[in-house]
N, C-alpha and C positions, 0 to 999 in steps of 0.2 A: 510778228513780233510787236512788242508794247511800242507806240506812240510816242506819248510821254512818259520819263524819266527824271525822278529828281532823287539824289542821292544826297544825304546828307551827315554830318561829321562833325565831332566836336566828343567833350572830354564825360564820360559817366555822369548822368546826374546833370546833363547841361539843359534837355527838354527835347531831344531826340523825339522821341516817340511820343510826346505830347505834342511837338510839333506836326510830325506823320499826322494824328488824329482830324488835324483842318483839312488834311485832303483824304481821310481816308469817309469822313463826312461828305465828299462829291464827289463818290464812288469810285475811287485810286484803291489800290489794292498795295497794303505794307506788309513789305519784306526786309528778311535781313540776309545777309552772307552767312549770320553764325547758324539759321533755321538747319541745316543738314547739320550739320557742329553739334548744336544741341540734342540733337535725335540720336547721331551718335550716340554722344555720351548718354543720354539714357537709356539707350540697346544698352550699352556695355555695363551698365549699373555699376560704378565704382566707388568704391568703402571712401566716406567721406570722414574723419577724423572727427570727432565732438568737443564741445568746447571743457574747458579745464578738466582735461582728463574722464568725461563723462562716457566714453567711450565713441565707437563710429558707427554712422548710421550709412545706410544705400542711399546714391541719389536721388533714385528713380521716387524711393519715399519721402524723400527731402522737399523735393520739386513738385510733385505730388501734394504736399501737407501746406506749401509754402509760397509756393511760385519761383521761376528764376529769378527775378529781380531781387528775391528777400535771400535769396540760398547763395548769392552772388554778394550780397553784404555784411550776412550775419554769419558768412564763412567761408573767410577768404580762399580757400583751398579749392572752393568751385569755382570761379573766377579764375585760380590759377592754371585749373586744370582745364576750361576750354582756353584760354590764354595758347599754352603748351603745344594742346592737342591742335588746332587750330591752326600755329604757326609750328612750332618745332618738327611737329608731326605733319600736320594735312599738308601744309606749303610747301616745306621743306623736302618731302618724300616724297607725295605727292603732284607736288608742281605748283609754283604762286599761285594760280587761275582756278586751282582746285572747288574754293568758293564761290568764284565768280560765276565758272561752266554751270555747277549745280542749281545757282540760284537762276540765272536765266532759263534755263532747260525747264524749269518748274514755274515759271509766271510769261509764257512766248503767249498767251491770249489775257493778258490783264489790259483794260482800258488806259490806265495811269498806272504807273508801278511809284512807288517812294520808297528805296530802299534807306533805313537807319541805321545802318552800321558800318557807313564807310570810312574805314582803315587803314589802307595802303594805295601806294601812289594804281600798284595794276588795279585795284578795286575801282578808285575813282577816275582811271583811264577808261574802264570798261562801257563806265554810264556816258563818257564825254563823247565814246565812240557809236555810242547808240543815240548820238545828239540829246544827251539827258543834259542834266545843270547839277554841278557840284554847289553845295548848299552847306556852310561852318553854321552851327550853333553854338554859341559862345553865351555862359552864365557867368556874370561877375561873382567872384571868388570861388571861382569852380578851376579847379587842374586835375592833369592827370591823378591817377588810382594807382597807388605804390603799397609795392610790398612792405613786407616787417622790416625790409633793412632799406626803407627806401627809396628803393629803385623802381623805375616804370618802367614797366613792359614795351618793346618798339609798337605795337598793336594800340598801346593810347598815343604814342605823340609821333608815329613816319609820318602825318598830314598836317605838322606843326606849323610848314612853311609852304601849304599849296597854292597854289592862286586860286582860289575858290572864285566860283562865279559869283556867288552874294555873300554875306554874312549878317547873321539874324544876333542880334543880340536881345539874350532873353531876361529884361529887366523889368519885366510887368507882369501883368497876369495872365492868364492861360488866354483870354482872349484877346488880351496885347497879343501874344507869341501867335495863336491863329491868323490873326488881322494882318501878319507881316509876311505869314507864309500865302495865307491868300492871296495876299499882292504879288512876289513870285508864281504861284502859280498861274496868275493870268497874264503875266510876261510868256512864260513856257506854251500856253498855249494858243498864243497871237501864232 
C-alpha cells in the first residue's frame, strides 16, 4: 500500500489539481475518487442536451473534442450528471466507500498518492486511516458550484467544517501555491 497520502479539498476552481501538480513533479501519482465515475459515465455515453436549443450531443464526444474540465463548465448537465451518478447513484446504491474501495484497489503500488477530490467526511476518513493528511484549498472568492436554481450539491460543501490538517490558501501564483504544498509535503514525509 501507498506510503504517503495527501488528499486534498476545497470548492471547483480553488487549484486542486494545480496544487497536485508540485508533487506529482516528485513523482506522487494523482488520483481522484471521481476517475472510475468518470469512466463510468463514458462507457455509458449519455445524450448531453446542447446549448439554446442546438440540439444534444454524446459525452464520450463532448469529452473527446473538449476535456472534462471544459464539458463540466460550458454544460452544467455534465457536472450534474457525475454529481447524481456519483452520489444518488454510486454511494447511495452502492455503498458510501464505493469510490474510496475503487480508487485504492487501483493505486496499492504508487510511491505518494495525492488524491484531488476529496468530498465527504468517509472519503477524507479513508486518507486519515491510511495516515495521509487532509489538505483544504481555499481561493479567495471562490464557493461552491450551484445549480440554475441555486443550490449546491452536498458533494461541494459535506467538508465545509472539517478539521483539516493544513489549509493552503491560494492567493498567488502557481508557484506561490506549489512552494506551500511543497512545504507540506516535507512535513508528510519526515
Amino acid at each position: 500500500m501507498t506510503d504517503l497520502i495527501v488528499g486534498l479539498s476545497g470548492y471547483a476552481r480553488s487549484g486542486k489539481n494545480e496544487a497536485a501538480n508540485a508533487l506529482v513533479e516528485r513523482g506522487w501519482r494523482q488520483a481522484a475518487y471521481a476517475d472510475k465515475l468518470r469512466d463510468f459515465l463514458y462507457a455509458v455515453n449519455p445524450l448531453i442536451p446542447g446549448h439554446y436549443g442546438a440540439g444534444s450531443l454524446r459525452l464520450r464526444r463532448l469529452v473527446d473534442q473538449t476535456g472534462w474540465d471544459y464539458a463540466k463548465t460550458a454544460y452544467p448537465e455534465v457536472r450534474s450528471l457525475l454529481q447524481r451518478t456519483g452520489t444518488e447513484a454510486g454511494r447511495r446504491v452502492l455503498g458510501d466507500d464505493v469510490w474510496v474501495e475503487a480508487l485504492f484497489a487501483s493505486h496499492r503500488d504508487a510511491p505518494g498518492l495525492v488524491v484531488t477530490d476529496v468530498r465527504f467526511p468517509n472519503e477524507a476518513e479513508a486518507i486519515a486511516k491510511r495516515n495521509g493528511v487532509m489538505i483544504r484549498v481555499e481561493r479567495p472568492g471562490v464557493g461552491p458550484t450551484k445549480d440554475k436554481y441555486g443550490r449546491a450539491h452536498i458533494s461541494e460543501t459535506a467538508l465545509d467544517d472539517w478539521p483539516f490538517d493544513h489549509v493552503l490558501i491560494n492567493d498567488g501564483s502557481v508557484s506561490d501555491l506549489h512552494a506551500k504544498l511543497h512545504g507540506v509535503a516535507e512535513l508528510v514525509q519526515v
